[in-house]
N, C-alpha and C positions, 0 to 999 in steps of 0.2 A: 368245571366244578361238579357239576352232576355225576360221572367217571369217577371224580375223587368220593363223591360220598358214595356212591353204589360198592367201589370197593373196600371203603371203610365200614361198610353194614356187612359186606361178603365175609372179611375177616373177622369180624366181631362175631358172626354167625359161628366162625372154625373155633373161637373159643367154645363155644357153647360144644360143639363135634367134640373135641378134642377132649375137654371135659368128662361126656359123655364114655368112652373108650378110656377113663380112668385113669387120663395125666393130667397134670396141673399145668394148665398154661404160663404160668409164672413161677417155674418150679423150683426148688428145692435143691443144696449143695450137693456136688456131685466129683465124685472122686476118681478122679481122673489117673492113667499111671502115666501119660506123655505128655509132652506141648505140644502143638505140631512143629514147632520150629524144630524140638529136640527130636522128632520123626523123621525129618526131613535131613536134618545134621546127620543123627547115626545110620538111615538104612538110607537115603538119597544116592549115592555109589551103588548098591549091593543089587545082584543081577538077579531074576526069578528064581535060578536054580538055589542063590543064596537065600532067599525067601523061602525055600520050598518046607522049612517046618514051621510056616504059618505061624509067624510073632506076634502073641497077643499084645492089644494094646486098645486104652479107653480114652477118647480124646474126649472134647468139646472145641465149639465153633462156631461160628456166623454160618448161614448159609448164603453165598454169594450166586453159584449158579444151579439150577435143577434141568437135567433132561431124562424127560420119564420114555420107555421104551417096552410096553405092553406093559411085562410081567415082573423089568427090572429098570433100573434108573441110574444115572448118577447124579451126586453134585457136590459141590463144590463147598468146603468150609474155609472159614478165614478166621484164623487164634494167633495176635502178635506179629501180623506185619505177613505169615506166613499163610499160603495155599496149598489143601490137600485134597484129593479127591475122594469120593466116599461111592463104594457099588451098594446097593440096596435090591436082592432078588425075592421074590414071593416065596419061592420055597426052601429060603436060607433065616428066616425071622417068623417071629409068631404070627399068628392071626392080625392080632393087636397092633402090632409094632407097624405091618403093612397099611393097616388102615391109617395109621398116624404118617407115614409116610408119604399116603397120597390128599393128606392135608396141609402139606407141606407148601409154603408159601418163604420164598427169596426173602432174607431178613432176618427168619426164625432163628433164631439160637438152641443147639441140640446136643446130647452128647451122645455119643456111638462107640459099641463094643463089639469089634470084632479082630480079623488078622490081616494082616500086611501083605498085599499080591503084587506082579503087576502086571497091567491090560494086555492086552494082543496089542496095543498100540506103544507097550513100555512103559506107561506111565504107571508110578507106585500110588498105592491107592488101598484103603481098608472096606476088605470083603465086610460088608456090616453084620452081625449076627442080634443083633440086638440095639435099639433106640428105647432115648430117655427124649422128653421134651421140657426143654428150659425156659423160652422165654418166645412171646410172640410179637412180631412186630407187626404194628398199626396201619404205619403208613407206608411207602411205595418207597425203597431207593433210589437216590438217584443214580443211572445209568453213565454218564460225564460230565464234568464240569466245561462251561466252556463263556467266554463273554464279560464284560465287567458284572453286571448282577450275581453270576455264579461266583465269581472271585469276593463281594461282598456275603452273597452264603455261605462260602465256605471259613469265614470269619465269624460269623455271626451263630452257625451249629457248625462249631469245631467237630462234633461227635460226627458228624456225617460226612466230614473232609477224612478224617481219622479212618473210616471205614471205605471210604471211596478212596484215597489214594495213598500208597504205602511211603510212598517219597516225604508224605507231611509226617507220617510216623518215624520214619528216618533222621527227619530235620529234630526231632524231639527229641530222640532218643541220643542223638549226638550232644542234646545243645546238656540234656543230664549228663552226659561225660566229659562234658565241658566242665562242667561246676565238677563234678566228681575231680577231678584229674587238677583242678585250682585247689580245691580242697584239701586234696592228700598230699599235694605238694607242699604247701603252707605249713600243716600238721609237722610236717619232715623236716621244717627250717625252724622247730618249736616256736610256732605262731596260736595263739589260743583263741577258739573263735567264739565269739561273745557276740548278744543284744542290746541295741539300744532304742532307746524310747520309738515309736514311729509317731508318738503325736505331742509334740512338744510345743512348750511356751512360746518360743523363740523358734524361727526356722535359721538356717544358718548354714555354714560349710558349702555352700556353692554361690552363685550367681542366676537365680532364679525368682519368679514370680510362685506364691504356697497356694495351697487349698486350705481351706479355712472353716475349721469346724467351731463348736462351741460344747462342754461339759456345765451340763443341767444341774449336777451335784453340787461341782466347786462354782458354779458361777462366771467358767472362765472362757475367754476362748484361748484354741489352739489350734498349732498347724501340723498338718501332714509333713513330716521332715523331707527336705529336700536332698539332703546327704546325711552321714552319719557322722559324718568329722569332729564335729566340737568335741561330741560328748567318746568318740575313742581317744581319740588326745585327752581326755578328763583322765580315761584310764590309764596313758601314759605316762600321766603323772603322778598316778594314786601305784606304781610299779608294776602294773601289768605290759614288761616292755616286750611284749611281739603281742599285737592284737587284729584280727580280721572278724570283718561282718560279712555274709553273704544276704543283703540288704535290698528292700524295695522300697525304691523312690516317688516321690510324688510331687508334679511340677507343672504347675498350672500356664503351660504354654500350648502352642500348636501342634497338631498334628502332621506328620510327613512319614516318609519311605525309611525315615532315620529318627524320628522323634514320636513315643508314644507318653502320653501322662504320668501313666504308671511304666514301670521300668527296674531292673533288678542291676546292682553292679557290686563288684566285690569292691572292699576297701580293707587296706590292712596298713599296720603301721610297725614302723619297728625304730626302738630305741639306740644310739648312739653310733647312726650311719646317716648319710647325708645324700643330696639325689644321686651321685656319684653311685653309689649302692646300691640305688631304687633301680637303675640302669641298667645295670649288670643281675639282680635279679629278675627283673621286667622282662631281658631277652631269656633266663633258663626260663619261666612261668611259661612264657608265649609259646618256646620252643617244641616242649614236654607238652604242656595242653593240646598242640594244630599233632600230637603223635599220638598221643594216647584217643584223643577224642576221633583223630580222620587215618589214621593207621600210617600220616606223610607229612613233613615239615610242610610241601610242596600242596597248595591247593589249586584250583579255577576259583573264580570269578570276575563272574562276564565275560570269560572269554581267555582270561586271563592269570597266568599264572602269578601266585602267590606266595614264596619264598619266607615262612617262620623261622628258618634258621640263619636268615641273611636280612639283618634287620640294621640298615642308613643310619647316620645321625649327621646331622646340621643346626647350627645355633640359626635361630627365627630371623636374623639378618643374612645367613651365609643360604639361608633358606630360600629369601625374596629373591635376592641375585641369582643363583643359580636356577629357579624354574620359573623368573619371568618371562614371558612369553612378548614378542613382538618389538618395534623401535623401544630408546631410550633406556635401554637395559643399565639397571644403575651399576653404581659401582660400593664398595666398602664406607668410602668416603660418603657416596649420597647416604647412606641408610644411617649413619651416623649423624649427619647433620638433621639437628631438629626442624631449622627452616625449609631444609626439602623434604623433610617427611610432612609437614602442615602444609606444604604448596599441595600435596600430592593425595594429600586424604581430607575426607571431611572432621576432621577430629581436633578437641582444643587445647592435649596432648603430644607430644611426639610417641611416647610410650604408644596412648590410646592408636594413634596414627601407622606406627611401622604392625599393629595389630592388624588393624582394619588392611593394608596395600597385603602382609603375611594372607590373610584371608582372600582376599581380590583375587591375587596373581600367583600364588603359591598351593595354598590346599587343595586343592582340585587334583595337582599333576602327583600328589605321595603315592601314588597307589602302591608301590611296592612300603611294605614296612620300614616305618621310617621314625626316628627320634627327632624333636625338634625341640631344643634345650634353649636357655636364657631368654624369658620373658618378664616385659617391663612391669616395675613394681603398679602402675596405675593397674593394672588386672590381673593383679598377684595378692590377696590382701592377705592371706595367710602364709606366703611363702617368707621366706630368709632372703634378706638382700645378699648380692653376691661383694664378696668384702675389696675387691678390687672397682666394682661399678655399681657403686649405691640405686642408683637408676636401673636397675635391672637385680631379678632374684633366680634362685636356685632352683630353676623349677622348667618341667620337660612335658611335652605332650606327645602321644603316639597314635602316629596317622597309619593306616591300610586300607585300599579301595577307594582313596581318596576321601576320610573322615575320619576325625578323631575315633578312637578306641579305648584311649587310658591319659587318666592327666595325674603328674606325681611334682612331689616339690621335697625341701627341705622344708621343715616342718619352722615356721617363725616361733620360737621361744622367750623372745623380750617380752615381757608385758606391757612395759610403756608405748616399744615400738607397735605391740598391737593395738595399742590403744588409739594408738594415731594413723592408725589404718581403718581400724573401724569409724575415728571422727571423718576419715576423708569418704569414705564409703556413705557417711549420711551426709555429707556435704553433696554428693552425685545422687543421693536420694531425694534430698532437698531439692535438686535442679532438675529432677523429671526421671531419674535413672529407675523405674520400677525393679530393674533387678538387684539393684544395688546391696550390699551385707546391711546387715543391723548390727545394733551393738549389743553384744552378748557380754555386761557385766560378772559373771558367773565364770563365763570363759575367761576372760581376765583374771578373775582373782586368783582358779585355778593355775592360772600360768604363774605368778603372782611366789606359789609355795615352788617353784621349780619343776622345768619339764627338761628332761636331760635332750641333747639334741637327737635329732628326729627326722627322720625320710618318712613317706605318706605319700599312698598312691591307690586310686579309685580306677577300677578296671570296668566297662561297659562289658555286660554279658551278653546282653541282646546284638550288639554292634559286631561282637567277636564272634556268636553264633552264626550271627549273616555273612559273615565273610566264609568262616567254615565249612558252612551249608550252601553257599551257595545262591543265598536267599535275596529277592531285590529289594525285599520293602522289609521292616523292624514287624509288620503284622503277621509276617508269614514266621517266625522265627518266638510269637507268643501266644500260649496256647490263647486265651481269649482277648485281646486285647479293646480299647473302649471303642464304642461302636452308639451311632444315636437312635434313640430307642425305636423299637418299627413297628409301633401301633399292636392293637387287636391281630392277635393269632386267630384264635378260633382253635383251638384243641380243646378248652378247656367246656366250651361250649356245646362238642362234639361228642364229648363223654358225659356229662350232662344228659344228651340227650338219649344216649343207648342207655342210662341208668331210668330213664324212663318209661323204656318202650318194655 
């Protein structure tokens, strides 16, 4: 601790130096003519003798490494992921610029005006002729992460993960053309993207536990929505028939490698196509998304390759049978029969039941992209029964890496028969079920005036970014995600106290 504050007073002092020598420690917009990335893109190939008429160019940066060397120096800047070197000699810069330069502390933020060489070592790098200074940093970077403590810091100052390692800028930078690439897609299929409430009366459109706030004004409370479903089907029946939200969730459950509270997922819906539809667009969206965002249908993870253009389907019964693992491998006939599906789960369902053994013995082994179609109407409460087997609806879930990714259904358009799904839904609420639907009168009435028929399909962003990237846990794939609060810092204490001295 004594270390940490000696060099938190040494730097505090460089402000006052820096000051002195007539730059502002916190400076002022600076007009840059390159990125470094776009330096590195256009003269990165180009040999010395191509350099030889000295291309002006004004960057800014991080400073990540300094090695001073009598009379000249270099170091290193970091702008966007990218690294460039910087020469800094005495008799190439002002008086001024030199003094600021050997005030120069790892961190600092700078911007440099000089021309493009490179070393006797090869490496391209800007002759500096001139320094600006932007911005000073306080405290010490970190050197590596390493340990579970460092992997809870690096969640908790994302800004220092971001800067320490280019792989987490990478993961980010995809997971935006992830969304980008769903985006322009949808646009192209005349799908129009729209807002809905995030703090509503009623939570609804999933199977989840709300957060629950209260409005001082109206008197009222309300919840953080858990999906966005009710109220786009509202719009599909007011004639907005192609509608997508790119939407954050909020879902008062646990935390895992795969589950955070807060959560973003597209949902889009489209008028007078059925899950058949949702199917066949679900593989272009996946297809076009894993190309544009990773430049290959074909990813890794864990080890393992991951095939977006080669995307399985199995109905949830053909699903159990084929990747049950070990004796007693059922057959058609078991999964059909209610009485061995109740011998064989704890459940007081057979629907609930062939879910629960689907889950046990099956989800785990999808890892390749995979569709898994016909689920029983007991955990269906929004979906369309299927007109051949009342008992089961139109409705499909999308596993990769071995966990869901996307659940879509045919959209249920009765309103009586909704109605008698939402009473069975508070009948499982009644009996202890905390996730179970409410009933959404409103939603009813809506259906009520007609909703033309309807496919509706919720896409996990974070889930589809970790497979993309690569990523093992849903934390490393959000820029902040929730974390429990970690006491007294002590910065704000610290500057307190130099405002003293």
């Amino acid at each position: 601790m004594a270390l940490e504050d000696d060099l938190w007073r040494q730097r505090h002092e460089r402000l006052t130096q820096i000051r002195n020598l007539g730059f502002e420690p916190y400076g002022q917009a600076f007009d840059f003519s390159h990125t470094i990335p776009q330096i590195v893109e256009s003269y990165g190939a180009k040999t010395a003798e191509e350099l030889a008429d000295k291309p002006q160019v004004k960057v800014a940066g991080r400073i990540l490494t300094v090695r001073r060397m009598g009379k000249a120096g270099f170091l290193t800047l970091l702008q966007n992921g990218e690294k460039l070197q910087i020469y800094v000699r005495k008799d190439a810069v002002s008086e001024n610029a030199y003094k600021l330069y050997e005030l120069l502390d790892i961190g600092d933020i700078i911007g440099v005006n000089g021309y493009l060489f490179r070393t006797k070592t090869n490496e391209l790098s800007i002759h500096v002729e001139d320094l600006t200074f932007l911005s000073k940093i306080m405290l010490v970077l970190p050197e590596k992460w390493h340990g579970l403590e460092d992997v809870e810091t690096r969640y908790r100052q994302r800004y220092l993960d971001l800067i320490s390692n280019t792989d987490v800028r990478k993961t980010f930078v995809t997971r935006s053309k992830i969304i980008s690439s769903l985006r322009r897609q949808l646009d192209a299929h005349g799908f129009l993207e729209v807002e809905t409430p995030m703090m509503q009366p009623l939570y609804g459109g999933a199977a989840a536990r709300p957060f629950k706030t209260h409005h001082n004004a109206l008197d009222i409370d309300l919840y953080l929505r858990i999906a966005p479903e009710l109220y786009l089907k509202r719009l599909v029946v007011g004639g907005l028939e192609r509608v997508y939200e790119i939407n954050r969730n909020f879902r008062n459950e646990g935390i895992s490698v795969r589950h955070n509270p807060e959560f973003t997922m597209l949902e889009f819906y489209q008028a007078y196509t059925d899950y058949r539809g949702m199917i066949k667009l679900s593989k272009e969206l996946l297809q076009q998304t894993a190309l544009e965002a990773t430049g290959t249908t074909k990813v890794t993870y864990a080890g393992r390759e991951i095939d977006f253009a080669n995307i399985r389907q199995f109905s949830m019964r053909e699903a159990l049978i084929e990747f049950w693992q070990g004796p007693d491998k059922p057959t058609m006939d078991n999964v059909k029969d209610p009485e061995w599906l109740l011998s064989h789960a704890r459940e007081s369902s057979p629907g609930a039941a062939l879910v629960q053994l689907f889950e046990r013995h099956a989800e785990e082994h999808l890892f390749d992209p995979t569709i898994i179609y016909d689920f029983p109407v007991e955990v269906s409460p929004l979906s369309k029964n299927k007109a051949d087997e009342p008992a089961f609806t139109e409705r499909f879930e999308i596993y990769a890496a071995g966990f869901e990714i996307a659940n879509a259904f045919t959209e249920l358009n009765d309103p009586q028969e909704q109605r008698r799904r939402f009473d069975q839904q508070l009948s499982r609420k009644e009996g202890g079920d905390a996730e179970a639907h409410m009933m959404d009168e409103d939603y009813v009435r809506a259906l009520a005036y007609g909703m033309p028929p309807a496919g509706g399909e919720g896409i996990g962003i974070d889930r589809l970014t970790m497979i993309l990237t690569d990523s093992k846990s849903i934390r490393d794939v959000i820029l902040f995600p929730l974390l429990r609060p970690e006491g007294e810092i002590g910065i704000a204490a610290k500057l307190r106290e130099l405002d003293g001295q």
